[in-house]
C-alpha positions as CSV (number, residue, x, y, z in Angstrom):
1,X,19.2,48.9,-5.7
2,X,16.3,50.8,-4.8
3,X,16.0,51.8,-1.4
4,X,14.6,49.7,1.3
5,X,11.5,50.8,1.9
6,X,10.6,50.9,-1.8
7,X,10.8,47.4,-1.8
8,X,7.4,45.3,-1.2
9,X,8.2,42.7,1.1
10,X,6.9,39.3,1.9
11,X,4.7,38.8,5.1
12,X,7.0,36.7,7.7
13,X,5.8,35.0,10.9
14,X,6.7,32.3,13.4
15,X,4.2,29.8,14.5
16,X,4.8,26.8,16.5
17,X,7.7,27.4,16.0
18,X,8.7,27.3,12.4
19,X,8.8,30.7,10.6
20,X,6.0,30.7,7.9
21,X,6.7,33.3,5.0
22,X,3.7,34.4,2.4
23,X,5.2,35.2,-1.0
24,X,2.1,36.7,-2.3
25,X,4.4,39.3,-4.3
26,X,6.2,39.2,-7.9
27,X,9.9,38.0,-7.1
28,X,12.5,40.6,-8.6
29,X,16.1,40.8,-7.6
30,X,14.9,43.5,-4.9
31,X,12.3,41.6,-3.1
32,X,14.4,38.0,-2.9
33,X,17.1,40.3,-1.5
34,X,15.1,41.6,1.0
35,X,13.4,38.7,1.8
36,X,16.6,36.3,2.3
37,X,17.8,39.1,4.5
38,X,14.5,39.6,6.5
39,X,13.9,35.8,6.5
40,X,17.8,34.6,8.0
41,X,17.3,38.1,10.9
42,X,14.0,36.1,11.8
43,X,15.4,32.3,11.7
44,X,18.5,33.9,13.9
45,X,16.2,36.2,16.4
46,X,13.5,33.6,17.1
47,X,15.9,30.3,16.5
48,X,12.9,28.9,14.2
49,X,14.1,24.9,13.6
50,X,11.8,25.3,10.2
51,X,10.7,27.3,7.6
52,X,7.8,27.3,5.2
53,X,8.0,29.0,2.1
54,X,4.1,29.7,0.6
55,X,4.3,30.2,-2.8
56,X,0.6,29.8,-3.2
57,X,-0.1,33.7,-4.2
58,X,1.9,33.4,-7.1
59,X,0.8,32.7,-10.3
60,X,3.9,32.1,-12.0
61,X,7.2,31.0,-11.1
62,X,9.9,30.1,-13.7
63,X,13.7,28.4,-13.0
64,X,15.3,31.3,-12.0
65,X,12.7,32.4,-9.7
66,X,12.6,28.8,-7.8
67,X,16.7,28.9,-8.1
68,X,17.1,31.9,-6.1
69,X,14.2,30.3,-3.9
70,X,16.4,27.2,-3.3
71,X,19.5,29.4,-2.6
72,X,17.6,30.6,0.5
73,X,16.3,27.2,1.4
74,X,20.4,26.5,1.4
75,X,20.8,29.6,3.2
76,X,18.1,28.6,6.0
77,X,19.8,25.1,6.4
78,X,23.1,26.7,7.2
79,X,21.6,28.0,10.1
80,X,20.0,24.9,11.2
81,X,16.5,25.2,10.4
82,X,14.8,22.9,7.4
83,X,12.7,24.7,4.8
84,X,9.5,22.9,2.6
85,X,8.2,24.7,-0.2
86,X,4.2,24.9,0.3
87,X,1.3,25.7,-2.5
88,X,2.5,25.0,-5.9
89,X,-0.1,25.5,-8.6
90,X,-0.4,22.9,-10.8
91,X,0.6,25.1,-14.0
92,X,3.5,26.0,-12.2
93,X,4.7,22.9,-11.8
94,X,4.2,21.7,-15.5
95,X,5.8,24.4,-16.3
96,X,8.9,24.3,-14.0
97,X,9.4,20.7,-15.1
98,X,8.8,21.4,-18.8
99,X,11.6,24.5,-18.3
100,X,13.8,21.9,-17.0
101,X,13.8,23.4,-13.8
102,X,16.2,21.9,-10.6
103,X,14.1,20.1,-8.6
104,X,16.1,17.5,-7.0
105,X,16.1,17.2,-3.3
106,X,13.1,20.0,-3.1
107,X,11.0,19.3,0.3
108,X,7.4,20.2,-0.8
109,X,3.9,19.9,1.0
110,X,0.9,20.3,-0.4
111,X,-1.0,22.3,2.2
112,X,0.5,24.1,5.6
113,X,-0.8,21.4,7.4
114,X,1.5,19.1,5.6
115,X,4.3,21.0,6.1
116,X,4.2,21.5,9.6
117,X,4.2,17.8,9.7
118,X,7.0,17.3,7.7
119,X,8.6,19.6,10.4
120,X,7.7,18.2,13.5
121,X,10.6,16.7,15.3
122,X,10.5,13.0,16.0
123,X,9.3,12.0,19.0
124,X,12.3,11.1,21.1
125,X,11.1,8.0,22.9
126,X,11.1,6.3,19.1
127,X,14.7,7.2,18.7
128,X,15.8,6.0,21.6
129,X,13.6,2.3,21.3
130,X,15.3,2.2,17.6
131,X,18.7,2.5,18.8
132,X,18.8,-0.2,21.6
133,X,18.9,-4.1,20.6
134,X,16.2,-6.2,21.8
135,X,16.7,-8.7,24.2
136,X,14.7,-12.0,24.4
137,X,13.7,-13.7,27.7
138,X,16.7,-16.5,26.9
139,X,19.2,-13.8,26.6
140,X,18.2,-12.0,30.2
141,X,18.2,-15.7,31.8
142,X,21.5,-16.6,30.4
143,X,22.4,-13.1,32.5
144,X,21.5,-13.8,35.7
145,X,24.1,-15.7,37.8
146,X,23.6,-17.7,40.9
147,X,26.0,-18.3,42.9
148,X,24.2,-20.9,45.5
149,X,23.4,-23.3,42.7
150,X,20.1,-22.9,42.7
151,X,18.2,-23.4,39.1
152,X,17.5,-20.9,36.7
153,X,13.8,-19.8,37.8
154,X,11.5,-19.6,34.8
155,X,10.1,-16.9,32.9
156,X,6.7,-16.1,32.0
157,X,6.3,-16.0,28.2
């Protein structure tokens, strides 16, 4: 392996934050090394809850390439943060899917736009509506107990 500095790396940053890495250099065994090690030190220093992986500087990328790629994806979700692949060229997709390449499960966006919004966590006040079970007028009346006898007063509907 050649020695660290030798090695061109890829440009690695957090915004909003979701770490955002430029590949904008030809991936060998040396870079991808580098980069999976640089990108998991920045996911565990920063605690980034996403990653986007810009591919858009390259001009090619062929099965083994987008393989190792995935591995990191794997890599990131182990430590808890999602990754989306961001900028495929068409040609490159042709020809990953012509190769026969893997591409089950992939999270892709077209722009970085798109991926940050595939990123964004839900808002929690939908979650929470979701999960409890709606209640009509009738049930709420059939709640309320009187104990002088009195009738059931009316609800506004």
């Amino acid at each position: 392996m050649a020695h660290y500095a030798d090695i061109p790396g890829v440009a690695i940053q957090v915004s909003r934050g979701v770490v955002v890495a430029s590949i904008q250099v030809d991936l060998d065994d040396d870079v991808l090394a580098r980069f999976r090690q640089d990108l998991l030190d920045c996911i565990h220093e920063t605690g980034s809850r996403g990653v986007i992986l810009d591919v858009s500087g390259l001009e090619t990328l062929d099965s083994e390439e987008l393989a190792a790629l995935r591995r990191i994806m794997v890599m990131t979700a182990l430590m808890g943060a999602e990754s989306v692949l961001v900028g495929l060229r068409p040609g490159v997709v042709s020809a990953l899917i012509e190769a026969g390449a893997d591409v089950d499960g992939l999270r892709a966006a077209i722009n970085l736009d798109a991926a940050f919004t595939l990123l964004e966590p839900e808002p929690e006040d939908a979650t929470e509506h979701e999960a409890e079970p709606a209640t009509s007028a009738d049930d709420c009346l059939e709640d309320n107990l009187f104990l002088d006898g009195e009738p059931t007063p009316e609800v506004d509907r």
